[in-house]
Backbone as ProteinMPNN parsed JSONL, in Angstrom:
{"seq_chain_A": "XXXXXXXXXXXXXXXXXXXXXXXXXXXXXXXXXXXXXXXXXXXXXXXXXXXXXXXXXXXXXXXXXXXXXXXXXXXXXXXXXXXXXXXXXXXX", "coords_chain_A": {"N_chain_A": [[-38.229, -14.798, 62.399], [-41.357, -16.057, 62.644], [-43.056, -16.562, 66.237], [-44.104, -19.162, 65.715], [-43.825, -20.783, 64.296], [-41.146, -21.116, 65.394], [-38.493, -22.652, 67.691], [-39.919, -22.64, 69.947], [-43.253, -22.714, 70.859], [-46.062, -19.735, 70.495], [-47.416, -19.476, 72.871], [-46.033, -20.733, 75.065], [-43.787, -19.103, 74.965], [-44.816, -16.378, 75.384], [-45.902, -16.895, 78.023], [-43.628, -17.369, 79.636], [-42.62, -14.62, 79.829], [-42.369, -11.578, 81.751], [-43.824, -9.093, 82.254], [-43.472, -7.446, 83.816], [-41.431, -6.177, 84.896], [-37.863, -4.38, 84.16], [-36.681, -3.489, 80.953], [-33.847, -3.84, 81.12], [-31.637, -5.887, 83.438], [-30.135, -5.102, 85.838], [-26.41, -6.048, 87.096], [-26.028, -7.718, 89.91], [-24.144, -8.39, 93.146], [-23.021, -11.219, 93.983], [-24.234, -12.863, 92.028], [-23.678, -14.995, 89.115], [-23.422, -14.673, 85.854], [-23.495, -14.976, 82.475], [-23.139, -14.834, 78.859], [-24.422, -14.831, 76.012], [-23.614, -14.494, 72.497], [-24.389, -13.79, 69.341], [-22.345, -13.113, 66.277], [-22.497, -10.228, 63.81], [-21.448, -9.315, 60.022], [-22.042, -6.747, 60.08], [-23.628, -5.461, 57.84], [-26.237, -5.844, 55.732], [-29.39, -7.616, 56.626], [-28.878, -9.016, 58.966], [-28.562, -9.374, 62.181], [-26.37, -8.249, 65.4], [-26.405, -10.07, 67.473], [-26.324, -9.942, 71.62], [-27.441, -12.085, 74.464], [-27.028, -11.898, 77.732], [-27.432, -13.374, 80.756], [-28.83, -15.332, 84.02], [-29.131, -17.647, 86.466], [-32.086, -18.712, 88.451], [-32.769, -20.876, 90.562], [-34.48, -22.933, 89.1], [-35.042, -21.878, 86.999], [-34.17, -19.732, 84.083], [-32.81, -16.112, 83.57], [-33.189, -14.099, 81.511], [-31.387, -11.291, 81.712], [-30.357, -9.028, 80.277], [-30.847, -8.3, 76.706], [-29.866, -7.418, 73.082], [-29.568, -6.032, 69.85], [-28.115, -5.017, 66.942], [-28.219, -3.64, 63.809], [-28.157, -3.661, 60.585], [-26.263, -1.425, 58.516], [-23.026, -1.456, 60.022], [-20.159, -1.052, 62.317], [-18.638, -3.803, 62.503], [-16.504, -4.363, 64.702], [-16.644, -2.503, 66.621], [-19.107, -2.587, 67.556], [-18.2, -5.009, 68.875], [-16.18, -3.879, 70.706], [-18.272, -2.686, 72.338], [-19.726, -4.832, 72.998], [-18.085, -6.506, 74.776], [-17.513, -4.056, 76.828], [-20.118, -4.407, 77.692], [-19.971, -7.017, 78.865], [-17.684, -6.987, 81.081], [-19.131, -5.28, 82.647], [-21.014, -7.375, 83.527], [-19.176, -9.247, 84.975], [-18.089, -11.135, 83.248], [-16.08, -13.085, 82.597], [-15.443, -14.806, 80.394]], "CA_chain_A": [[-39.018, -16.013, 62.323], [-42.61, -16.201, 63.822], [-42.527, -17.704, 67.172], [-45.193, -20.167, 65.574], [-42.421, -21.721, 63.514], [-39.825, -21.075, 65.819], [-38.494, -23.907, 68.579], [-40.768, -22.658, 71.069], [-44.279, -21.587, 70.784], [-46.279, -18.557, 71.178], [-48.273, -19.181, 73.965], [-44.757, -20.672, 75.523], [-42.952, -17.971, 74.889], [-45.557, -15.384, 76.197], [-46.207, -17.359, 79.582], [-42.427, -16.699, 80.111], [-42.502, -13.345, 79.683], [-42.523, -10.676, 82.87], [-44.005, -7.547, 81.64], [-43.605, -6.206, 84.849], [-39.819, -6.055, 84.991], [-37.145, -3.226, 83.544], [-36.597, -4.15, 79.871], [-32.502, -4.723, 81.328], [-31.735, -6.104, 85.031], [-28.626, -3.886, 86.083], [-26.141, -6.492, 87.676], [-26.027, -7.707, 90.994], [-23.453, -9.033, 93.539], [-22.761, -12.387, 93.748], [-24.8, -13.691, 90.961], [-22.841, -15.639, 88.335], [-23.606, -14.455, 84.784], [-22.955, -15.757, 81.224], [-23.494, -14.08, 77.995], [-24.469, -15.735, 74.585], [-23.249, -13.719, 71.242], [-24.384, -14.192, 67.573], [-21.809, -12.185, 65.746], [-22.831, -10.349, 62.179], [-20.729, -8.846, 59.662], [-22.023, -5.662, 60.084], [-24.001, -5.798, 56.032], [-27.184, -6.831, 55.294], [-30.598, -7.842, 57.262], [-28.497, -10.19, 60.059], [-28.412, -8.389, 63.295], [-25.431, -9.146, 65.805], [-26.785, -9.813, 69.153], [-25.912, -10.273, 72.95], [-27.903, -11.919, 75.758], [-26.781, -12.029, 78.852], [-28.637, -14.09, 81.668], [-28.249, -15.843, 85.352], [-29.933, -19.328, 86.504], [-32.347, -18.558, 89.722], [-33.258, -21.469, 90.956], [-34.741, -24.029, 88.104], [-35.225, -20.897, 85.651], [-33.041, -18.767, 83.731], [-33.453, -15.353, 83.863], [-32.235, -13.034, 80.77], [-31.173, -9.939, 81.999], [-29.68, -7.886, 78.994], [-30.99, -8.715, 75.21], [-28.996, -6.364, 72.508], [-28.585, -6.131, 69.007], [-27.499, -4.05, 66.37], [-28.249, -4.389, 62.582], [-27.785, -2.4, 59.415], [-24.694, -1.386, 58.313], [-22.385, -0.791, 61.522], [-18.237, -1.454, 62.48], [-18.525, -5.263, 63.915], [-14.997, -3.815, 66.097], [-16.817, -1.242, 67.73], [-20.183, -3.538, 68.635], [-17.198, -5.806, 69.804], [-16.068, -3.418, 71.667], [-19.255, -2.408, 73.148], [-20.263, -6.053, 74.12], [-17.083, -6.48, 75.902], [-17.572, -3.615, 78.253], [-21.319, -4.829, 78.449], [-19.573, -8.305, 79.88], [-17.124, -6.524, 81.599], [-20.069, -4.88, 83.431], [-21.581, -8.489, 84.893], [-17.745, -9.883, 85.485], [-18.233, -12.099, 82.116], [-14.55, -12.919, 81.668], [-14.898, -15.763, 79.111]], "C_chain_A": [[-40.182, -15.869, 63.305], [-42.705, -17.008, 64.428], [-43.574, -19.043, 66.961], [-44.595, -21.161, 65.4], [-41.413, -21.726, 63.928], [-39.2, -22.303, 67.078], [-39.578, -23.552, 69.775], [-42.994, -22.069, 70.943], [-44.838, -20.342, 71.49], [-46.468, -18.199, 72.414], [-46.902, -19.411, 75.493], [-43.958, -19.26, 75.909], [-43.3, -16.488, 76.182], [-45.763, -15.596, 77.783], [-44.649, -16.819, 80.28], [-42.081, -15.541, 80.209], [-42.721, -12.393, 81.003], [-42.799, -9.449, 82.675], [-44.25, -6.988, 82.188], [-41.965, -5.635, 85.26], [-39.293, -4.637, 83.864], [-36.969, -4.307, 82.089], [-35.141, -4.792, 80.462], [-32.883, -4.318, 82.863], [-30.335, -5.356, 84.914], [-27.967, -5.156, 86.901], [-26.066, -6.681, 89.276], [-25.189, -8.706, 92.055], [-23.665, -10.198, 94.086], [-23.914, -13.452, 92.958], [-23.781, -14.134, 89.978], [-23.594, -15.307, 87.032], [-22.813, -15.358, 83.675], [-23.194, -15.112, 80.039], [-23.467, -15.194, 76.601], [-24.214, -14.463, 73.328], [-23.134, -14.342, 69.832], [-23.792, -13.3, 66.76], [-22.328, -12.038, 64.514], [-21.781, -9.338, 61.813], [-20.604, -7.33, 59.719], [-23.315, -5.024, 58.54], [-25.356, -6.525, 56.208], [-28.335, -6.586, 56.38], [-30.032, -8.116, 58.67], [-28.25, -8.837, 61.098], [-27.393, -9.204, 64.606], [-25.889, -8.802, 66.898], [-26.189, -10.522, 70.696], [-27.536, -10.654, 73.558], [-27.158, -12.551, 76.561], [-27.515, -12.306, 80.441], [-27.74, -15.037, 83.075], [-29.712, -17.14, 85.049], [-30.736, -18.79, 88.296], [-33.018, -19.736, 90.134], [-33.299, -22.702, 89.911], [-35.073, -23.237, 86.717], [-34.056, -19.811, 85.809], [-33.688, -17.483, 83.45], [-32.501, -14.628, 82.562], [-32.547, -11.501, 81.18], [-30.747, -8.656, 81.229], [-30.0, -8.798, 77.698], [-30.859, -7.454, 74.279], [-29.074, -6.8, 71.177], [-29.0, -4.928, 68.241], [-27.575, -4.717, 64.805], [-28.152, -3.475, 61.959], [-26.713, -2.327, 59.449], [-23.93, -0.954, 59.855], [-21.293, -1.509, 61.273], [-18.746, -3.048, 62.934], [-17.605, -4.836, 64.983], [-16.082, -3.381, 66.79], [-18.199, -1.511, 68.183], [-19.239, -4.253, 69.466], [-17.016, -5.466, 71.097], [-17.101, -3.034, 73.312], [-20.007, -3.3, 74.194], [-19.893, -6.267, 75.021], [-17.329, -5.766, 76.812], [-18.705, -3.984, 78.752], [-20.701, -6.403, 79.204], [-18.756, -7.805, 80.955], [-18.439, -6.296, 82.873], [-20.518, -6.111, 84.332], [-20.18, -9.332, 85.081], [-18.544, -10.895, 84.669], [-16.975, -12.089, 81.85], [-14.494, -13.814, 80.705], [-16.202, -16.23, 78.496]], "O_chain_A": [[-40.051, -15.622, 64.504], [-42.599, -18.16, 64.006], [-43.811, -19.824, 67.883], [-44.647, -22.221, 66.025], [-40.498, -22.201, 63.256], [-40.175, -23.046, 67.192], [-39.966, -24.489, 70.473], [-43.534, -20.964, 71.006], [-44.453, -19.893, 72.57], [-46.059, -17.215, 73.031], [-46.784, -18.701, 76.491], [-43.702, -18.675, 76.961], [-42.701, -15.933, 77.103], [-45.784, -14.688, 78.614], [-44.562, -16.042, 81.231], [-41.013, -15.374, 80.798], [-43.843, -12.748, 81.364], [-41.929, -8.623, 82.952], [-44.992, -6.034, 81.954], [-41.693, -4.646, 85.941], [-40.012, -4.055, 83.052], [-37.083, -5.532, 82.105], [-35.019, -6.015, 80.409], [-33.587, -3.469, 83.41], [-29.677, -5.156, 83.892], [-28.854, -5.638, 87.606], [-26.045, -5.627, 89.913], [-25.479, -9.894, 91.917], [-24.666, -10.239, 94.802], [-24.279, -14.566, 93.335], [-22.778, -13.428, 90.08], [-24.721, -15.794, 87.123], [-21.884, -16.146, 83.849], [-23.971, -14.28, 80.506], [-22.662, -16.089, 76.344], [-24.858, -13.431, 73.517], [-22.27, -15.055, 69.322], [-24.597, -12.476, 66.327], [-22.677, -13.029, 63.872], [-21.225, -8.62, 62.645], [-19.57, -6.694, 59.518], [-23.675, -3.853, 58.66], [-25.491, -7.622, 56.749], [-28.328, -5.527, 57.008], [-30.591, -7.538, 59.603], [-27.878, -7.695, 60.831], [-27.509, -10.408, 64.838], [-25.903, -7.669, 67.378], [-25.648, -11.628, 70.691], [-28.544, -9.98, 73.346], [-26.63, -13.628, 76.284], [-28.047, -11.412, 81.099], [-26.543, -15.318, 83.148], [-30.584, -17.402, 84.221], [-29.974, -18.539, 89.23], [-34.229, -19.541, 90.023], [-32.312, -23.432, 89.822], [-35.306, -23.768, 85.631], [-33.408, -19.298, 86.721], [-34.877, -17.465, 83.131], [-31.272, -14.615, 82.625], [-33.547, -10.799, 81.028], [-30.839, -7.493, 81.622], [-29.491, -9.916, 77.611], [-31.572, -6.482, 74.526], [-28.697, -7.962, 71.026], [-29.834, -4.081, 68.563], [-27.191, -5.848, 64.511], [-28.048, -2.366, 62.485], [-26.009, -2.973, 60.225], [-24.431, -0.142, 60.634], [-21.193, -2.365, 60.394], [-19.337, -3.097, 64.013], [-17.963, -4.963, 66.154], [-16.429, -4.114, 67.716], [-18.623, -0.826, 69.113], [-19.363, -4.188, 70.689], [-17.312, -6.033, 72.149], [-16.897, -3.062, 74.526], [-20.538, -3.105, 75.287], [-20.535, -6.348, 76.069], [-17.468, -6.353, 77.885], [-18.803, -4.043, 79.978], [-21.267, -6.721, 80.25], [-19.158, -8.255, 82.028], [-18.597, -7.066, 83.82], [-20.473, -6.058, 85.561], [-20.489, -10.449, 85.495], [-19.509, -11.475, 85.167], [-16.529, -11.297, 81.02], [-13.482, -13.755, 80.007], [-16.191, -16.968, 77.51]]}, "name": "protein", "num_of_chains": 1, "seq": "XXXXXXXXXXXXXXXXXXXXXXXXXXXXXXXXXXXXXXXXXXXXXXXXXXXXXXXXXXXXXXXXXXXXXXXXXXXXXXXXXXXXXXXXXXXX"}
């Protein structure tokens, strides 16, 4: 969806953006993480993605954005997300 038509606009979108940063932040101790996951069947266009993000202050910061589309196992993205939560102590 073009971010024209999407809940946020472009110019939105872009102002948020840090295009001086690593594409992923590598975790870091005692930050509190969370992870959001849109699962797909694996079939088709739909792509099954992870982000994973912290709160610094009055902004949220996404640190890991992931996905995976085209034919693929869903298990074995499963799997893969998991150890990516595993990684920022995401137990639930």
């Amino acid at each position: 969806m073009p971010c024209g038509k999407a809940y946020a606009s472009c110019a939105l979108i872009d102002a948020a953006v840090d295009r001086g940063r690593p594409l992923e932040l590598s975790p870091v101790d005692g930050v509190v993480y969370v992870a959001f996951i849109d699962a797909s069947g694996g079939v088709g266009a739909d792509a099954y993605t992870i982000c994973i993000g912290h709160k610094e202050g009055d902004s949220l910061v996404m640190d890991v954005v992931r996905g995976t589309s085209g034919k693929f196992n869903p298990q074995a993205v499963t799997k893969e997300y998991a150890a990516l939560c595993k990684d920022y102590r995401i137990t639930r």
